[in-house]
C-alpha positions, 0 to 999 in steps of 0.5 A, spaced: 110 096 177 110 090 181 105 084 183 104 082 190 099 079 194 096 082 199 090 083 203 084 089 203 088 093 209 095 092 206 093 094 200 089 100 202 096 101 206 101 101 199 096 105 196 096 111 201 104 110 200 104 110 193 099 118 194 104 120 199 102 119 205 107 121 211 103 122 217 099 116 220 095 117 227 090 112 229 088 107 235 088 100 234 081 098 232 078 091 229 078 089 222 082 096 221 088 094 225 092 092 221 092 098 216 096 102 223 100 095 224 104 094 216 105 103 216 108 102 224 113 097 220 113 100 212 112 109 212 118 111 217 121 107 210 119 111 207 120 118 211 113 118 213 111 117 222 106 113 225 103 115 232 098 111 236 094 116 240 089 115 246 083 115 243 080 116 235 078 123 237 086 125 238 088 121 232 083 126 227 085 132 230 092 130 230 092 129 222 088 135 221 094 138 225 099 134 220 096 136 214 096 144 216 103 143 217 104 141 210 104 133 209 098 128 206 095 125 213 090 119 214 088 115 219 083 109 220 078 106 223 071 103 224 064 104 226 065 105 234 071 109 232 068 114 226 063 115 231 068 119 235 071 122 229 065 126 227 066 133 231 072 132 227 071 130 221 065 137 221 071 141 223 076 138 216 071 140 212 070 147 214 077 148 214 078 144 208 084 141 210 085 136 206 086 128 209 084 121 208 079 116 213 080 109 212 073 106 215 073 098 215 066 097 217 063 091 221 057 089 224 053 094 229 050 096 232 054 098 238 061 095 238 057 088 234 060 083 232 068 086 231 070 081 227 065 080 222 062 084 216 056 088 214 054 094 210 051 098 215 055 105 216 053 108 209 049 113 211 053 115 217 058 116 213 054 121 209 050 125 214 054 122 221 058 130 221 054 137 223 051 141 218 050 143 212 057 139 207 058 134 201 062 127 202 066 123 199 066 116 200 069 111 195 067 103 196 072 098 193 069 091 191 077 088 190 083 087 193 087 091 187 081 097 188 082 097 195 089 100 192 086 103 187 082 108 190 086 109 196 090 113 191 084 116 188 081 118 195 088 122 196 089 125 189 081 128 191 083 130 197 088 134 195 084 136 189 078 139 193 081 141 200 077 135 203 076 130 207 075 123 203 073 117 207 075 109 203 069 106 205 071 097 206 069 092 210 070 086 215 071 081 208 074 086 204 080 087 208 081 081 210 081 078 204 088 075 199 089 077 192 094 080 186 094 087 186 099 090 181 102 096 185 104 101 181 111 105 182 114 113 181 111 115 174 106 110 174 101 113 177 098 120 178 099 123 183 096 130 185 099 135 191 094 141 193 094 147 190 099 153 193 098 160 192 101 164 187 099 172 190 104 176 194 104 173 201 101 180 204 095 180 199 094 172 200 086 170 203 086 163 206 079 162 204 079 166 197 078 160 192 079 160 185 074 159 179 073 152 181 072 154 188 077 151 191 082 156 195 089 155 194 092 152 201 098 156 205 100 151 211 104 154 217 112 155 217 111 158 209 110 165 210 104 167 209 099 169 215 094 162 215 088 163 220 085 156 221 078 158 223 072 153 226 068 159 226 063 162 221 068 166 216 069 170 210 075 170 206 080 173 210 079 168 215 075 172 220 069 170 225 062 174 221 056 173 224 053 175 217 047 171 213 051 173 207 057 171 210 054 164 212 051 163 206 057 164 201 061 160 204 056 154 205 054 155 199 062 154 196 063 149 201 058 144 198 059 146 191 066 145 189 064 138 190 058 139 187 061 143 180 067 138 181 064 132 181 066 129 173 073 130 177 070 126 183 065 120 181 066 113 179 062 107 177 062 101 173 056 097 169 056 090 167 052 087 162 047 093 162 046 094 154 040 089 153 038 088 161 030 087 162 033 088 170 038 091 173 042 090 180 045 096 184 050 093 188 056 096 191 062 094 195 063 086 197 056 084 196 057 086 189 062 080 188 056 075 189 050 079 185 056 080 179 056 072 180 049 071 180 048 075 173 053 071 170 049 065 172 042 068 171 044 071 163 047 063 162 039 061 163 037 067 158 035 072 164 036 079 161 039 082 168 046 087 168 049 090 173 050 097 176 056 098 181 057 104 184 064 106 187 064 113 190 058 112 194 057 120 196 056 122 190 054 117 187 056 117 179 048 119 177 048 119 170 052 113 169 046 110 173 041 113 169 044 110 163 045 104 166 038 103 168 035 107 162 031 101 159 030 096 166 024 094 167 025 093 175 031 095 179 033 091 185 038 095 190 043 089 194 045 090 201 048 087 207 044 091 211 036 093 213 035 097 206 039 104 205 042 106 200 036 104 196 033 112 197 039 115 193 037 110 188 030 112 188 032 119 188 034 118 181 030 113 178 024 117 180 020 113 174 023 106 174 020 100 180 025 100 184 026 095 189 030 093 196 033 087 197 036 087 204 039 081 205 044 081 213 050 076 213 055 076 217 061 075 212 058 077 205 051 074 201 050 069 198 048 069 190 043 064 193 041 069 199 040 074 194 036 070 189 032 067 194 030 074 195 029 077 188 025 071 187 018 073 188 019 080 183 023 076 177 
């Protein structure tokens, strides 16, 4: 174990070596560069390799491929950029290849403002991809978690033969601090599952009891089918209801019925709290700051800040805000990810607090906002 300073990018960087990474494809794009330019100097230290392909839509594939060659495989990017990872990114998840997505978000819409910050992809990263799936995504409010659920973002990949996007923004990744880095023995690290059948009875698409299939990559011997098609378990192209709608079906329920394995939240002062804010992300640093300051002058007001984004970690919300008169939702953006937060308070007030910086809000934008409802 060993304490460095870092930035949100370098640590998002040390995180992913620490999981395992060993092949890394991207195209230069702001705030996210850096993640691409500390890996070109740090991974092939490490055994791994690092490719600048010609666009993103190059560099997903190409991890799709690295992956299915048997090695953990990530890029990073941001809102233009991810646009153009979508068709990819519906591709990794009916193949249930397992990889990693940085995704720095920054102003929008279009290319915005590219060195600024904001809020604004969340729900692109949900439902931006075609068809019927679930997402992971994990949102840091800190440097040292930025790290943290970097390797988190690798270990659920791996766990559920899925892509996992980590979630950050203009602010975060340019920000300095003390992250504790963890070494060999120090930290779990999970690899995926392998078959444990006869090579000539492996199905690639036969999942087990958590309905995550065991994944044989190319050169072990075993017969692989990589199909972006409607398939069964062998891997073979049906045109069948039946077909379709169990492996839809499978697809979305093994991170439904995995979610224990896959949510994480936080909750501060929430016991005793009148009033909770649900904020995520930068923006949850200045509402943390502004609790604190509303308790010292009797305010009963907590704090609810959720991690994984999609799915969100609902029964800890639910609890959370079991005793709350009103619940305010935070963000730099227009107002978005309050209907996820009504989906789950359905009996509570909840209101949107929209509130649009360019770096990250203030606790004084914020309560200038609130003001009206507390």
């Amino acid at each position: 174990m060993k304490v460095e300073y870092l930035t949100g990018n370098y640590a998002i960087a040390e995180g992913a070596m620490t999981a395992g990474l060993k092949f890394y494809a991207g195209y230069p794009i702001t705030p996210s560069s850096e993640i691409f330019e500390y890996l070109a100097k740090e991974l092939p230290k490490v055994g791994g390799i690092v490719v600048q392909f010609e666009d993103e839509i190059a560099s997903i594939n190409a991890i799709i491929g690295a992956s299915w060659a048997g090695v953990k495989a990530m890029t990073a990017t941001s809102g233009p950029g991810f646009s153009l990872m979508l068709e990819g990114l519906s591709l990794a998840i009916m193949i249930e290849t397992p990889l990693v997505i940085a995704y720095v978000m920054r102003t929008g819409p279009s290319t915005g403002i590219a060195t600024k910050s904001g809020q604004y992809d969340v729900m692109q990263v949900r439902w931006g991809a075609h068809g019927n799936y679930e997402i992971v995504a994990y949102a840091p409010w800190s440097v040292q978690e930025a790290y943290d659920l970097t390797i988190k973002s690798f270990n659920v990949s791996e766990l559920l033969r899925i892509p996992v996007i980590l979630l950050s923004d203009a602010t975060l990744v340019h920000l300095w601090e003390r992250v504790v880095m963890k070494g060999p023995g120090e930290v779990v690290i999970v690899d995926r599952k392998k078959p444990k059948v006869p090579k000539d009875m492996y199905k690639p698409y036969e999942p087990d009891e958590d309905l995550v299939p065991p994944m044989a990559c190319f050169g072990e011997g075993y017969r692989v089918l990589v199909e972006s098609l409607t398939h069964d378990e062998r891997g073979y192209y049906k045109t069948t209801n039946e077909v379709q709608r169990k492996l839809v079906w499978r697809l979305v329920n093994k991170v439904r019925k995995n979610k224990h394995l896959v949510v994480d939240s936080a909750s501060y002062f929430v016991d005793d709290a009148e009033y909770v804010i649900v904020a995520y992300g930068t923006t949850a640093r200045s509402v943390y700051a502004l609790v604190k300051e509303l308790r010292s002058k009797g305010v009963r007001i907590g704090l609810f800040r959720p991690k994984s984004l999609w799915p969100i970690d609902d029964d800890a919300l639910v609890k959370a805000c079991s005793k709350a008169k009103k619940v305010f939702v935070v963000e730099n953006n227009v107002g978005v990810y309050v209907n996820e937060v009504c989906r789950f308070l359905k009996n509570k007030d909840v209101i949107s607090i929209p509130v649009i910086d360019l770096d990250i809000p203030s606790p004084e934008d914020i309560l200038n906002v609130m003001r009206e409802w507390l």
